[in-house]
Backbone as CSV, one residue per row, in Angstrom:
resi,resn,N_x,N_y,N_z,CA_x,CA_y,CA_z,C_x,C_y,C_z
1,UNK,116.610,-33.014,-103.986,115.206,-32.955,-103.568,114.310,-33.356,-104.726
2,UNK,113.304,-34.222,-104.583,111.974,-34.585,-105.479,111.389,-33.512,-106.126
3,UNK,111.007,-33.493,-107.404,109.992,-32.535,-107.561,108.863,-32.335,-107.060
4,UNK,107.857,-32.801,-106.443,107.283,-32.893,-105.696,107.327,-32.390,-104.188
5,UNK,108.436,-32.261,-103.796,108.698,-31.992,-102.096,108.178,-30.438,-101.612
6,UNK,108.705,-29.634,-102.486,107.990,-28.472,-101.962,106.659,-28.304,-102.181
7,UNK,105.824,-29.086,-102.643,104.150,-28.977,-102.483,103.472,-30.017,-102.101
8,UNK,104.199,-30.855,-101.262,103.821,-32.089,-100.296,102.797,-31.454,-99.149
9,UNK,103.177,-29.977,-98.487,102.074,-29.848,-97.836,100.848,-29.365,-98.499
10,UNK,100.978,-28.720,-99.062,99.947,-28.015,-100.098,98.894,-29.210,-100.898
11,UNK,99.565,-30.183,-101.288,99.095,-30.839,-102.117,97.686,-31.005,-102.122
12,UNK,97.380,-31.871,-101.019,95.878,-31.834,-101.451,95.080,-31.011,-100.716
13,UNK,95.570,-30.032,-101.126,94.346,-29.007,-100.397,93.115,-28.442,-102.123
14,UNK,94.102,-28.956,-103.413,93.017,-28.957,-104.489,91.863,-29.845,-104.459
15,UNK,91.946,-30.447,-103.845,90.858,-31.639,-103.659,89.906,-31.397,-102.378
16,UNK,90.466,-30.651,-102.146,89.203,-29.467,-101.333,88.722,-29.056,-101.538
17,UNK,88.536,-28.079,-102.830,88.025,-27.464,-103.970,86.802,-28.033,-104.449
18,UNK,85.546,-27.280,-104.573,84.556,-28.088,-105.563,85.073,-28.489,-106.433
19,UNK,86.015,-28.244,-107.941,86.393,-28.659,-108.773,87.113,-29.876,-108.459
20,UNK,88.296,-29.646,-107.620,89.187,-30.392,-106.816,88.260,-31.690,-106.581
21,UNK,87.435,-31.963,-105.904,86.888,-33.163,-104.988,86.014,-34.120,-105.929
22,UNK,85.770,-33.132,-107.129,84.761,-33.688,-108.352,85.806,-34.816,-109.278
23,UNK,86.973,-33.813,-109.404,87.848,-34.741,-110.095,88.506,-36.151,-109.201
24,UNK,88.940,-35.696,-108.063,89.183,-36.540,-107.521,88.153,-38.003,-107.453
25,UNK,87.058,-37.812,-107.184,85.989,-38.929,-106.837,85.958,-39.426,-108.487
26,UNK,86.455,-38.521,-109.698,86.066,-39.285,-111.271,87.361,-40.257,-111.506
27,UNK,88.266,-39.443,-110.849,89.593,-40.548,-111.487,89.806,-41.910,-110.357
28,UNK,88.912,-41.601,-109.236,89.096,-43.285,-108.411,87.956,-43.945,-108.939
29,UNK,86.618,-43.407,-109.907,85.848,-44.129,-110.029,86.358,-44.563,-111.562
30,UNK,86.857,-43.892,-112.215,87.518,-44.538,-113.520,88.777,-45.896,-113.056
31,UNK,89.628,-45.682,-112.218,89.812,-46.166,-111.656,89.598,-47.585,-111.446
32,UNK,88.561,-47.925,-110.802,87.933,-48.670,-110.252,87.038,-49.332,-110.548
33,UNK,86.792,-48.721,-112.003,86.048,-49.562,-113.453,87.440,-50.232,-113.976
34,UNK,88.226,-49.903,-114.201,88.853,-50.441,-114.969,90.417,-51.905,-114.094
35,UNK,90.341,-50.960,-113.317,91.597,-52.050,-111.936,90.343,-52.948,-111.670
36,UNK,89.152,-53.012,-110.795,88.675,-53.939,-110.241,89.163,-54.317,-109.157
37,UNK,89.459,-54.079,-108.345,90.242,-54.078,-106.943,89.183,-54.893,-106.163
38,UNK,90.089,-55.908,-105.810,88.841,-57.569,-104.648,89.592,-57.225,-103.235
39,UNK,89.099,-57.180,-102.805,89.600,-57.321,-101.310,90.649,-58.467,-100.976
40,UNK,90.967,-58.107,-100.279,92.236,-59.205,-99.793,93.925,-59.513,-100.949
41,UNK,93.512,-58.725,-102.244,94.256,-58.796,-102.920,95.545,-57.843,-102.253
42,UNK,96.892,-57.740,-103.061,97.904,-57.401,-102.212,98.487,-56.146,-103.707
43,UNK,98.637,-54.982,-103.138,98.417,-53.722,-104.373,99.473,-53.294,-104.134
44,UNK,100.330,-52.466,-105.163,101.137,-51.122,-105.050,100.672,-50.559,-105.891
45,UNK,101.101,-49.286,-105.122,100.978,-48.088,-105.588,102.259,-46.696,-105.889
46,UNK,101.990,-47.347,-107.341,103.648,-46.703,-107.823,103.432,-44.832,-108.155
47,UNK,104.106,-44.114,-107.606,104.192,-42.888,-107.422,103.065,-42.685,-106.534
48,UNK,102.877,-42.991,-105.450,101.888,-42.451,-104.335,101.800,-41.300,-104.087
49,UNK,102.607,-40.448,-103.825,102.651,-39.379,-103.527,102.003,-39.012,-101.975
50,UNK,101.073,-38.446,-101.946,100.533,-38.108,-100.700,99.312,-39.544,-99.865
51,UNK,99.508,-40.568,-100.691,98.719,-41.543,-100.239,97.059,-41.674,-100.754
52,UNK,96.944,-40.755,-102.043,95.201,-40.601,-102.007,94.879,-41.930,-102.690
53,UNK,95.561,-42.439,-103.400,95.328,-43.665,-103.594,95.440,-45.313,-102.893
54,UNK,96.321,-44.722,-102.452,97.032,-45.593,-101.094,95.993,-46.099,-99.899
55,UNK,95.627,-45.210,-99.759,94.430,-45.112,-98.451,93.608,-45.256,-99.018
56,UNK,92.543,-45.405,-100.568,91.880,-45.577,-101.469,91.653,-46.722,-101.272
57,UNK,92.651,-47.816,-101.462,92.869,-49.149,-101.818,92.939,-50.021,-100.410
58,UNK,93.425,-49.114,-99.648,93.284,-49.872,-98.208,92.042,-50.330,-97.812
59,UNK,91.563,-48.927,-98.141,89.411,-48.573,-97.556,88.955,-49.493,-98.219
60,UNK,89.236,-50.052,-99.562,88.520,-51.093,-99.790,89.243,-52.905,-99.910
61,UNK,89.888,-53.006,-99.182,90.703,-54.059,-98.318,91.471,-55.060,-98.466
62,UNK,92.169,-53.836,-99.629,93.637,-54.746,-100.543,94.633,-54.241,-99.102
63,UNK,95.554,-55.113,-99.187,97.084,-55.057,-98.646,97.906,-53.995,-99.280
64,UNK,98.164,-52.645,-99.266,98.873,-51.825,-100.213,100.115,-51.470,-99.499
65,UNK,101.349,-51.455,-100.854,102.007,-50.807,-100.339,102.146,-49.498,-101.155
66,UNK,102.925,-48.236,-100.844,102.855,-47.358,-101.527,104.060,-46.881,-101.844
67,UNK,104.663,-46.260,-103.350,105.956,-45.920,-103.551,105.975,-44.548,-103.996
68,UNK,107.089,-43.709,-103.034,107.461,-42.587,-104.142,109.034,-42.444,-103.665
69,UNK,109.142,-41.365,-104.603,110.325,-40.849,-104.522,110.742,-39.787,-103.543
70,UNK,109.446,-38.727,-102.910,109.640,-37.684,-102.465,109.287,-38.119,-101.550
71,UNK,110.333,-37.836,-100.667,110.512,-38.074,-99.016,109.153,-37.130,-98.135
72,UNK,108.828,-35.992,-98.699,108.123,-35.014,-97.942,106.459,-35.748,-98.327
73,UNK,106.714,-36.034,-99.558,105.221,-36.359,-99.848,104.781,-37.819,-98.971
74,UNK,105.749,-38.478,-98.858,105.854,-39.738,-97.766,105.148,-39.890,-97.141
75,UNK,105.749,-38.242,-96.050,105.677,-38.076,-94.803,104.130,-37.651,-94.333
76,UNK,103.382,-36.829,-95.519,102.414,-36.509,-95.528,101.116,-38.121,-95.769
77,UNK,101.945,-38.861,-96.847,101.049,-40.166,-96.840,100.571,-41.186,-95.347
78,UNK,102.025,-41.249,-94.959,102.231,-41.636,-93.787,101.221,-41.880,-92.420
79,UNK,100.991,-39.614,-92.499,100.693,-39.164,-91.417,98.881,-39.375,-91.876
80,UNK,98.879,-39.330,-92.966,97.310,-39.528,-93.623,96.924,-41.165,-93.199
81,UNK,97.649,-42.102,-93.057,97.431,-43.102,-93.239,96.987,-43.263,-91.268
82,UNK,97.773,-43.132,-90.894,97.704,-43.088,-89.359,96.465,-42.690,-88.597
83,UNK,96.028,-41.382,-89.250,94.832,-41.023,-88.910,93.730,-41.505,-89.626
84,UNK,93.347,-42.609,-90.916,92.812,-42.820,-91.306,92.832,-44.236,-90.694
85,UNK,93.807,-44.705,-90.183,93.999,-46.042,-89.302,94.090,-47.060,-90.286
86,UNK,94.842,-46.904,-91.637,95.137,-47.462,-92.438,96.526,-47.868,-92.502
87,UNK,96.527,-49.283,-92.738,97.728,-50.316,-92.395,98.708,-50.243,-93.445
88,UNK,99.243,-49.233,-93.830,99.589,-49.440,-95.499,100.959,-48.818,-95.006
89,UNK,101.965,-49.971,-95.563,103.421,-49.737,-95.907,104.297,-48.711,-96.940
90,UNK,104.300,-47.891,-97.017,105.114,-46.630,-97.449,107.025,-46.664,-97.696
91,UNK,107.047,-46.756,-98.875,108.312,-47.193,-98.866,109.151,-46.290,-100.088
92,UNK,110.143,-45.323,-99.787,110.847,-44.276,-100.595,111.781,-44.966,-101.827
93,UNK,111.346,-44.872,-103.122,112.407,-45.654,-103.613,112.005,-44.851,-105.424
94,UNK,112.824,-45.797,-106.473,112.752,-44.779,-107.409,111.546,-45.742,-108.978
95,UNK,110.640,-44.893,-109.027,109.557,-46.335,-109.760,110.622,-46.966,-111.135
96,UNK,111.442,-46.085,-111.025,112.246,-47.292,-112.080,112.715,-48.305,-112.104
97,UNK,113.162,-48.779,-110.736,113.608,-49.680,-110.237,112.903,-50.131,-108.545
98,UNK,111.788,-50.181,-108.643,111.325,-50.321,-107.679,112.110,-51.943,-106.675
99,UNK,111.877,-51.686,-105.884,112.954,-52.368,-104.611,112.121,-54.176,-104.577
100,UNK,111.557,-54.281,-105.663,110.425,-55.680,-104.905,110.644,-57.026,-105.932
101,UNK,110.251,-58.311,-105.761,110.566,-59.218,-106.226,109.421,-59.355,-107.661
102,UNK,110.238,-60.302,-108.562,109.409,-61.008,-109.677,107.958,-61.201,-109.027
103,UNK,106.473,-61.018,-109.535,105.421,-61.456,-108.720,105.426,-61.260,-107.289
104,UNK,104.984,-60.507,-106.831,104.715,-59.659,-105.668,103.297,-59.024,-105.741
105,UNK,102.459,-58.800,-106.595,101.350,-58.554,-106.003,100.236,-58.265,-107.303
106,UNK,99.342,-58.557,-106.628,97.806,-58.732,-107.629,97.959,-57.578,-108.003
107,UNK,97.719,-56.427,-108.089,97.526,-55.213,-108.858,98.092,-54.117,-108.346
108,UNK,98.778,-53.206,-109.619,99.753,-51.987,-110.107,99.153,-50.722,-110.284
109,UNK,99.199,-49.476,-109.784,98.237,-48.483,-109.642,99.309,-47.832,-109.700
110,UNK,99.183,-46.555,-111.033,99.859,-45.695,-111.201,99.233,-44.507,-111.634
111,UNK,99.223,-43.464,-111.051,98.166,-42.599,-110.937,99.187,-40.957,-111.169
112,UNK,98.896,-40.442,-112.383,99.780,-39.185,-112.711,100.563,-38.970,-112.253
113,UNK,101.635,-40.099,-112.907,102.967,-39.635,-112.462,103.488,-40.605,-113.027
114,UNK,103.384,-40.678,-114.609,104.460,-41.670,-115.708,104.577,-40.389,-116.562
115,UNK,103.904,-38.979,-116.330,103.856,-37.797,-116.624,105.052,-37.230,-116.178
116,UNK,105.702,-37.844,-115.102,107.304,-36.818,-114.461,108.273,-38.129,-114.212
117,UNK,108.323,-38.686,-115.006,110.119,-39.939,-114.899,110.148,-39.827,-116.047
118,UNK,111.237,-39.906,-116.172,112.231,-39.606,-117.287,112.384,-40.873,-118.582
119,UNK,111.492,-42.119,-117.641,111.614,-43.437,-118.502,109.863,-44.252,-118.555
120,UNK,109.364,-43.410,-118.771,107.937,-44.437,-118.932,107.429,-45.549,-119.536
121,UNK,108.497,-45.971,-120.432,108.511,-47.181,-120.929,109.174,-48.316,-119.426
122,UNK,110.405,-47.697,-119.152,110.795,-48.595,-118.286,109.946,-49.366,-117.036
123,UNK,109.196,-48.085,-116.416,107.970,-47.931,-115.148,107.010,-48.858,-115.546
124,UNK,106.631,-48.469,-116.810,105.663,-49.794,-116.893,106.103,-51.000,-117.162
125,UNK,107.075,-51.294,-117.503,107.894,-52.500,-117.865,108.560,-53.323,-115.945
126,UNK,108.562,-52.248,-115.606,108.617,-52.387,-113.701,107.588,-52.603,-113.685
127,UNK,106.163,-52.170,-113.873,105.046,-52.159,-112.899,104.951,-54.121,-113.514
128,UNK,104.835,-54.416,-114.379,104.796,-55.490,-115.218,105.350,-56.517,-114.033
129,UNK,106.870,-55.964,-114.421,107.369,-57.174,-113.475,107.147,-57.578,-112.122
130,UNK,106.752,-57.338,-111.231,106.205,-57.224,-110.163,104.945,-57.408,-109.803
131,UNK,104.303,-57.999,-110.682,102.824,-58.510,-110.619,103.082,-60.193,-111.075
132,UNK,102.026,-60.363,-110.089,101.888,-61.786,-110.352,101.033,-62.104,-111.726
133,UNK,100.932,-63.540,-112.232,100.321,-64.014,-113.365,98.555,-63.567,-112.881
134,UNK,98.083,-62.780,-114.067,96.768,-62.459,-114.033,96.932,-61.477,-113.093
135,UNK,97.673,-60.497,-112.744,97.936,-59.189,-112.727,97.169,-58.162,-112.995
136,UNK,97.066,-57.098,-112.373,96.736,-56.018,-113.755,97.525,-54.665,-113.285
137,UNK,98.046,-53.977,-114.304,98.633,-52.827,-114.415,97.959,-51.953,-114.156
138,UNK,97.123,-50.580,-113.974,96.357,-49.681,-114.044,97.197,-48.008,-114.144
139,UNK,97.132,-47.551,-115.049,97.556,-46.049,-115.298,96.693,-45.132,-115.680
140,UNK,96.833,-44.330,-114.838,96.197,-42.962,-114.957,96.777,-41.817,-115.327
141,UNK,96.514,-40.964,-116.487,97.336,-40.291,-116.949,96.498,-38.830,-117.480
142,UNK,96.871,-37.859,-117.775,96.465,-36.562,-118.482,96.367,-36.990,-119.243
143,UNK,95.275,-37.015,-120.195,94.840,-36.718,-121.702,95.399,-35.676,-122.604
144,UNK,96.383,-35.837,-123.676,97.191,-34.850,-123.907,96.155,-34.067,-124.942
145,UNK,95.013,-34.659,-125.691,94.216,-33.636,-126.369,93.172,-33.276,-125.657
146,UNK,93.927,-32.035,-124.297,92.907,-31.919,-123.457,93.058,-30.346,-123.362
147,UNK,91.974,-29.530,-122.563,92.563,-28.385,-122.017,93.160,-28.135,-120.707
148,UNK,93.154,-29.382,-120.416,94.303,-29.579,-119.045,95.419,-29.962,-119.107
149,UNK,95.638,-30.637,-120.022,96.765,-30.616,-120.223,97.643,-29.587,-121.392
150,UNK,96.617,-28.289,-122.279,96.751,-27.072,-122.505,96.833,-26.125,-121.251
151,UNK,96.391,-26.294,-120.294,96.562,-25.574,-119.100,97.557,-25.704,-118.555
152,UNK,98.142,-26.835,-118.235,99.511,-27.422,-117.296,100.360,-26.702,-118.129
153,UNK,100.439,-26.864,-119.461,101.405,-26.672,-120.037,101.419,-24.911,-120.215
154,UNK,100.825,-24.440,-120.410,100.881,-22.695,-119.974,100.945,-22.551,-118.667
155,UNK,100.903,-23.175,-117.910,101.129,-22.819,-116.659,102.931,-22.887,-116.291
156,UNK,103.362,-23.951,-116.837,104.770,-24.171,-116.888,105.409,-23.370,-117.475
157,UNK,105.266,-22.744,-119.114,105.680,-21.485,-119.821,105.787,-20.053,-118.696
158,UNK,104.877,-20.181,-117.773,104.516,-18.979,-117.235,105.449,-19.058,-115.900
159,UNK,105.692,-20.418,-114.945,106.049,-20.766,-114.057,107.211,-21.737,-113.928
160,UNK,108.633,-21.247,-114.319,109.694,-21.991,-114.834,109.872,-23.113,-113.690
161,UNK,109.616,-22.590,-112.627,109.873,-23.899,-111.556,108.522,-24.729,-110.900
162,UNK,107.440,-25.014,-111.860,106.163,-25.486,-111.894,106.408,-26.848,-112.593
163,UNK,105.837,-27.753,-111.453,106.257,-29.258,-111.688,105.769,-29.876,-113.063
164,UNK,105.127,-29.092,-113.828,104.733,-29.076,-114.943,106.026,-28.788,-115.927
165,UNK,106.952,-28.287,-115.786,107.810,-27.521,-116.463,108.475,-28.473,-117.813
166,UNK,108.685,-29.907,-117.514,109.372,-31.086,-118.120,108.252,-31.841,-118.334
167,UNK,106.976,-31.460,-117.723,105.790,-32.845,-118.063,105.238,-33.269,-119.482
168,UNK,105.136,-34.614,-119.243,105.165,-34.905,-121.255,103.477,-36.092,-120.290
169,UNK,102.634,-35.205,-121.899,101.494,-35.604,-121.561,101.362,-36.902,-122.630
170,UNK,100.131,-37.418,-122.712,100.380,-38.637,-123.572,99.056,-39.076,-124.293
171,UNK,99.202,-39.489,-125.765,97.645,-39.964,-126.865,97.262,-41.111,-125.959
172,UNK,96.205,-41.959,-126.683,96.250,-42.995,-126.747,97.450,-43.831,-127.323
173,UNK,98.021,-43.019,-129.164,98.333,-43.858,-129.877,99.762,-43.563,-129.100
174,UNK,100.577,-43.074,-127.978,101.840,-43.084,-127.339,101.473,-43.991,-126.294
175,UNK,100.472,-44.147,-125.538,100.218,-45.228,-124.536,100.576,-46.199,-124.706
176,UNK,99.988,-46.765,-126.434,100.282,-48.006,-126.607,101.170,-48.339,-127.017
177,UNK,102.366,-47.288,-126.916,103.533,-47.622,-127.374,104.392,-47.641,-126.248
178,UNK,104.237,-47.829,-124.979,104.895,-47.484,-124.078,105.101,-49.033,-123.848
179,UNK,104.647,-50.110,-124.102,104.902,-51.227,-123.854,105.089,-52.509,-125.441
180,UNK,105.582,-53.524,-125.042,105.700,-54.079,-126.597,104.296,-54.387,-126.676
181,UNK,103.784,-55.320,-125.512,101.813,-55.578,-125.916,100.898,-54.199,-125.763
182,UNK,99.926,-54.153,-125.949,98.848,-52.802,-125.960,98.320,-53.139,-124.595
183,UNK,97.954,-52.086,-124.515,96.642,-52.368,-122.861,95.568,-52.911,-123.139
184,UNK,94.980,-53.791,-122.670,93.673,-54.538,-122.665,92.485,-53.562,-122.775
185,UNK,92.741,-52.466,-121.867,91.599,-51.596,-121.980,92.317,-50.287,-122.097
186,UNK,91.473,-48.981,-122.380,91.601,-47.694,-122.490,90.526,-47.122,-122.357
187,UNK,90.377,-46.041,-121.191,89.447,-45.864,-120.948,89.327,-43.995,-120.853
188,UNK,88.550,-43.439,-121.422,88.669,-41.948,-120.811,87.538,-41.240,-120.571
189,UNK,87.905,-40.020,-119.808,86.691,-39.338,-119.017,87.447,-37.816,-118.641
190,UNK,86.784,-37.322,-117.813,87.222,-35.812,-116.921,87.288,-34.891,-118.625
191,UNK,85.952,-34.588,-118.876,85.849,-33.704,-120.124,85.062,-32.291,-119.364
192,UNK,84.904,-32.545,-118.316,85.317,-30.885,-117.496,86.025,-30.112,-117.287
193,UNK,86.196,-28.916,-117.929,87.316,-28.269,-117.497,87.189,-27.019,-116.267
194,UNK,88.042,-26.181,-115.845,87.943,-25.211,-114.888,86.794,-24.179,-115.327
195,UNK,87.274,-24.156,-116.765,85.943,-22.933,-117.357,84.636,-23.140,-117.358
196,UNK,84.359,-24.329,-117.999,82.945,-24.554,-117.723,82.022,-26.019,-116.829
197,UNK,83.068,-25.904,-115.567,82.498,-26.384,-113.665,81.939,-25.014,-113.663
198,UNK,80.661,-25.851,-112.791,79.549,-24.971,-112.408,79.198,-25.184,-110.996
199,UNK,78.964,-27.098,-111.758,78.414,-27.585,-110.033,78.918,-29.015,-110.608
200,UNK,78.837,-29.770,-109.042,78.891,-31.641,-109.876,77.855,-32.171,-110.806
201,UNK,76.306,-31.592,-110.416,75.454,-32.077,-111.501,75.642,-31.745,-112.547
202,UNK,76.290,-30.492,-112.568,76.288,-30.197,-114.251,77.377,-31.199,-115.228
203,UNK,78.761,-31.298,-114.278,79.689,-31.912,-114.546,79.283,-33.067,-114.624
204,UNK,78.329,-34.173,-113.960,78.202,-35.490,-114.333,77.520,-35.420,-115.988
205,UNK,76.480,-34.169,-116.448,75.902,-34.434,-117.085,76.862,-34.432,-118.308
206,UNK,77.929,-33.260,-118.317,78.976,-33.378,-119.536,79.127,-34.456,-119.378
207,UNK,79.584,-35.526,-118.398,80.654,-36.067,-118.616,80.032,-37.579,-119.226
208,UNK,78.767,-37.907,-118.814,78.298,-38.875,-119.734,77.405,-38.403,-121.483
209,UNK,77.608,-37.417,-121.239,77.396,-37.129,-122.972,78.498,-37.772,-123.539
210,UNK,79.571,-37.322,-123.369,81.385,-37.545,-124.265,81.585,-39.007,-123.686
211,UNK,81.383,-39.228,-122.463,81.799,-40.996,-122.128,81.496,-41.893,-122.535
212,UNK,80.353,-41.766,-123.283,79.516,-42.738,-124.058,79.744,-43.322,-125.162
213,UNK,80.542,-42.693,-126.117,81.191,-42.627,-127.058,82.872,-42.884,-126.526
214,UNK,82.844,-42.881,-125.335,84.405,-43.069,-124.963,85.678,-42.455,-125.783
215,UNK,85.252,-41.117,-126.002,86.198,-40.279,-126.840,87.204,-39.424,-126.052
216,UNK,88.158,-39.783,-127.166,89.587,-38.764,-126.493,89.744,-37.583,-127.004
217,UNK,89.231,-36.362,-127.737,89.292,-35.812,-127.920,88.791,-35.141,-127.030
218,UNK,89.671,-33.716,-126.104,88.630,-33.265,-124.703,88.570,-34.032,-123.487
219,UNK,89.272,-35.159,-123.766,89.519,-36.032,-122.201,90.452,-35.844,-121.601
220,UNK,90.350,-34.933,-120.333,91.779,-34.706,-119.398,92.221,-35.945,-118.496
221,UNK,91.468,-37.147,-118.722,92.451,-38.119,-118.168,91.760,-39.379,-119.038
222,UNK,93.071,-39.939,-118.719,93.139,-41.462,-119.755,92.998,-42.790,-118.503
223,UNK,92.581,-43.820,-118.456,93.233,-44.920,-118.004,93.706,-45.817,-118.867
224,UNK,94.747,-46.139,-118.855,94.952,-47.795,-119.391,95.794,-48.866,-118.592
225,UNK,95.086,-50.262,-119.002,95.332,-51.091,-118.112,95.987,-52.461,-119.464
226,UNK,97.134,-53.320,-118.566,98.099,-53.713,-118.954,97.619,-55.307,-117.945
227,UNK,97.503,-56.438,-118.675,97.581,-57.619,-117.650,98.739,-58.540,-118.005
228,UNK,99.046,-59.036,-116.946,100.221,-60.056,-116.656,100.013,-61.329,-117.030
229,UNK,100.273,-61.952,-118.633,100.193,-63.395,-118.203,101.015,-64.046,-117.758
């Protein structure tokens, strides 16, 4: 069984959450500064999980397909996709070796979850191959000098079978080592934490104080993006 499978139903019910729905809307808009997603372009989405990205990329009118490993979380993407009346192909396989040809598609979306495989050099070295020339890679990741990712990680100490338990968070200066070239861009944000959310206004206002300066110190999520020549 996936790590992931037993909280496939649960999953996004954090994004229900005021906190939950705040983060969610920061990491598709970081996101989405940095991928650039055109319509009609043709996307995967490596570790999908429950489809929030998946159905993300559809809504704005790329061709996606979506990959995970956990059969349950699939099933939940699936059933999300159906009712959202989104055309998006869902396909179970392992991001290390993802199932698809040399150049296969305009842009690579990997969204927390180079945080739980065992080979993150390899994944991105997959996401790579599988993009066409002028490509782009996009990863989303925990900020490891964060208090979220101080949180995950006491949460795992505390919770031996918490999908956190093996999660390896990541610098900048490990990002750019995850591939032989650097990422074109690096981008970070989500310098809100659980303790001090109040409301979203307050949270937008942290979050362009620290963004401005584009500092990682205090950033619970990273993007970096990788292009294909």
């Amino acid at each position: 069984m996936s790590l992931f499978d037993d909280t496939a139903k649960d999953y996004d019910s954090w994004c229900k959450t005021p906190i939950g729905s705040y983060v969610d809307t920061l990491e598709k808009q970081l996101i989405d500064e940095v991928a650039e997603p055109k319509t009609g372009e043709i996307a995967i989405d490596l570790g999908c999980g429950t489809g929030i990205f998946s159905i993300w990329l559809a809504e704005k009118g790329l061709s996606v397909t979506g990959v995970d490993i956990a059969s349950e979380m699939l099933k939940v993407a699936e059933y999300k996709s159906i009712q959202n009346r989104s055309a998006i192909h869902f396909k179970k396989a392992d991001l290390h070796k993802p199932p698809f040809k040399d150049q296969s598609f305009d842009l690579a979306v990997c969204n927390i979850a180079l945080e739980f495989v065992s080979s993150p050099e390899l994944v991105v070295a997959e996401g790579l191959r599988v993009l066409k020339k002028g490509g782009r890679l996009v990863v989303g990741m925990i900020g490891k000098q964060s208090e979220w990712a101080r949180m995950y990680g006491a949460r795992a100490k505390q919770k031996k079978d918490s999908v956190f338990a093996n999660a390896r968070f990541f610098s900048s200066k490990e990002i750019k080592q995850l591939y032989s070239t650097k990422p074109s861009f690096l981008r970070f944000g989500l310098y809100i934490t659980p303790a001090n959310y109040k409301s979203d206004q307050s949270a937008v206002q942290i979050e362009k104080k620290f963004r401005s300066n584009n500092e990682e110190i205090g950033a619970g999520y990273i993007v970096s993006r990788w292009d294909k020549n």
